[in-house]
C-alpha positions in Angstrom: -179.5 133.2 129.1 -178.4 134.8 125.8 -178.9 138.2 126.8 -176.9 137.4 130.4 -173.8 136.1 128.1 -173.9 139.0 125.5 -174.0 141.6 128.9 -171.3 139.5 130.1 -169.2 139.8 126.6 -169.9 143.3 126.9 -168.4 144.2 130.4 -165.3 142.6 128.7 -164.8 145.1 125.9 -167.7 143.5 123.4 -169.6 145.0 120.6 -171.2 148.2 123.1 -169.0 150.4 125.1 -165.8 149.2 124.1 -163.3 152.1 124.5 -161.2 150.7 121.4 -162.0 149.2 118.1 -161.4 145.3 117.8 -158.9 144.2 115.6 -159.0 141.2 113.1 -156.9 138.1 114.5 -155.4 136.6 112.1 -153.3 133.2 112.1 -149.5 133.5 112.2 -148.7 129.1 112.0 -150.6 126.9 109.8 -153.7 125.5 111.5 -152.8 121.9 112.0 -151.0 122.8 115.2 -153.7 125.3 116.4 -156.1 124.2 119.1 -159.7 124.6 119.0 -160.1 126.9 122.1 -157.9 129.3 120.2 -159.4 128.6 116.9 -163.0 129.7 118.7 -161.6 133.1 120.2 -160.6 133.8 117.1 -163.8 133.5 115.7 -165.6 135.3 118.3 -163.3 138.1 118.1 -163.2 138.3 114.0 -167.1 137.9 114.0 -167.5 140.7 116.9 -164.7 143.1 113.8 -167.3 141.6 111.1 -170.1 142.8 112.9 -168.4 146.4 114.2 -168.0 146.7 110.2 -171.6 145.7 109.2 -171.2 142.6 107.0 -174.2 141.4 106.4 -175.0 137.8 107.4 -175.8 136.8 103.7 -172.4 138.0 102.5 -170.9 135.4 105.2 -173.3 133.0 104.4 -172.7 132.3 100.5 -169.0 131.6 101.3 -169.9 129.2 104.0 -172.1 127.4 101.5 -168.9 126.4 99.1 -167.0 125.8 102.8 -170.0 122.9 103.5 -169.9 121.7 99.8 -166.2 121.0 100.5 -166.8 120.2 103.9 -169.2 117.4 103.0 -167.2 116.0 99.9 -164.4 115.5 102.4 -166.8 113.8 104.6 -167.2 110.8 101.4 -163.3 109.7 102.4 -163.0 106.9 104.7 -159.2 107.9 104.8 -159.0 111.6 106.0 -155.4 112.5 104.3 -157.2 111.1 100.7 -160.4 113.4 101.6 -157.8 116.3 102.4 -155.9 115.4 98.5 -159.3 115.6 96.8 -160.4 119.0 98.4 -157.3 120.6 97.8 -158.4 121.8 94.6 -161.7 123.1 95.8 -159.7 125.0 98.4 -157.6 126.6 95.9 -161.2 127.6 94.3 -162.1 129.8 97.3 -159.6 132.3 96.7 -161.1 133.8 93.7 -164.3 133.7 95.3 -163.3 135.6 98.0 -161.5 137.9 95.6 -165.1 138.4 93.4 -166.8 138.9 97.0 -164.6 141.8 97.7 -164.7 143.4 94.5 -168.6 143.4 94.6 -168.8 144.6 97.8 -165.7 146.6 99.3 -167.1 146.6 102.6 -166.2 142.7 103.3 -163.0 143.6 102.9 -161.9 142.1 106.4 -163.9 139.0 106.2 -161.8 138.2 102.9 -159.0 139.1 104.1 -159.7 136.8 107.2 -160.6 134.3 105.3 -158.0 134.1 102.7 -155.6 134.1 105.9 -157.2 130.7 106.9 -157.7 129.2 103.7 -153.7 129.9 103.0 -152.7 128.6 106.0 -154.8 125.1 105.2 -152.6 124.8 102.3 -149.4 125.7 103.8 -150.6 123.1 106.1 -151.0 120.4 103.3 -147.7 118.7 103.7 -147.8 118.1 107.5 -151.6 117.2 108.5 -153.5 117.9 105.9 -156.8 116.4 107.4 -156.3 118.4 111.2 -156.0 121.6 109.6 -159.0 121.0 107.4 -161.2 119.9 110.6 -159.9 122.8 112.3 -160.3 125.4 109.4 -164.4 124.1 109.6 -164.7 124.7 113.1 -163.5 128.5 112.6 -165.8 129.3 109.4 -168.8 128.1 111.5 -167.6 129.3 114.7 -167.4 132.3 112.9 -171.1 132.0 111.3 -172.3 131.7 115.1 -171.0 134.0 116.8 -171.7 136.7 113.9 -175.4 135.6 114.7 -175.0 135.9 118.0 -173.3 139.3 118.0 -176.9 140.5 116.2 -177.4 140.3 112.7 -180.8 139.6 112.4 
């Protein structure tokens, strides 16, 4: 089944035989209005750039490990918007992480870029609905997480 859906992806310009190089799909509104079949073909098309540009798994990895630390601190609210006020700081905190990420490695250049785009558009997002744009911002990082497996880094 996996290799009949990656043979599949590829007939439709995937990772093999694509005449033209991918480009990263960034978000242009803040992801509270955003619904999750576009948040997952964005993910699937960022991880396919991520993997064209050989970021290694591990690199992706270590920043979704502070995205579930978050992600499960948020989880502790009862009231979502309260959960979404007490992370907002810890969102804040990725930045310079993803900042130290590139700097160390100049290759992951468009996976921080990526995900700075995201991780600003959660705050932007902070006024309006807070607590969908945070659901929505985890079900890109770990679409993104999958589907940069599936695309084959071993």
């Amino acid at each position: 089944m996996n290799r009949k859906y990656q043979k599949e992806h590829q007939k439709k310009g995937g990772r093999r035989g694509s005449p033209s190089p991918r480009k990263l799909d960034l978000f242009e509104s803040t992801l509270d209005g955003i619904d999750v079949e576009e948040l997952v073909r964005k993910a699937e098309n960022n991880a396919q750039v991520f993997h064209d540009k050989k970021i290694k798994a591990n690199q992706i990895r270590n920043f979704y490990g502070a995205v579930e630390k978050i992600k499960m601190k948020y989880a502790r609210y009862q009231n979502k918007k309260q959960g979404a006020e007490a992370v907002k700081q810890d969102f804040w905190l990725l930045l310079p992480q993803l900042a130290y990420a590139k700097g160390r490695n100049g290759s992951t250049w468009m996976f921080c870029k990526s995900m700075k785009n995201a991780v600003e558009k959660v705050l932007d997002s902070h006024v309006s609905s807070p607590d969908r744009a945070l659901d929505n911002f985890f079900i890109y990082v770990e679409s993104v997480v999958a589907y940069h497996k599936f695309y084959g880094d071993k």
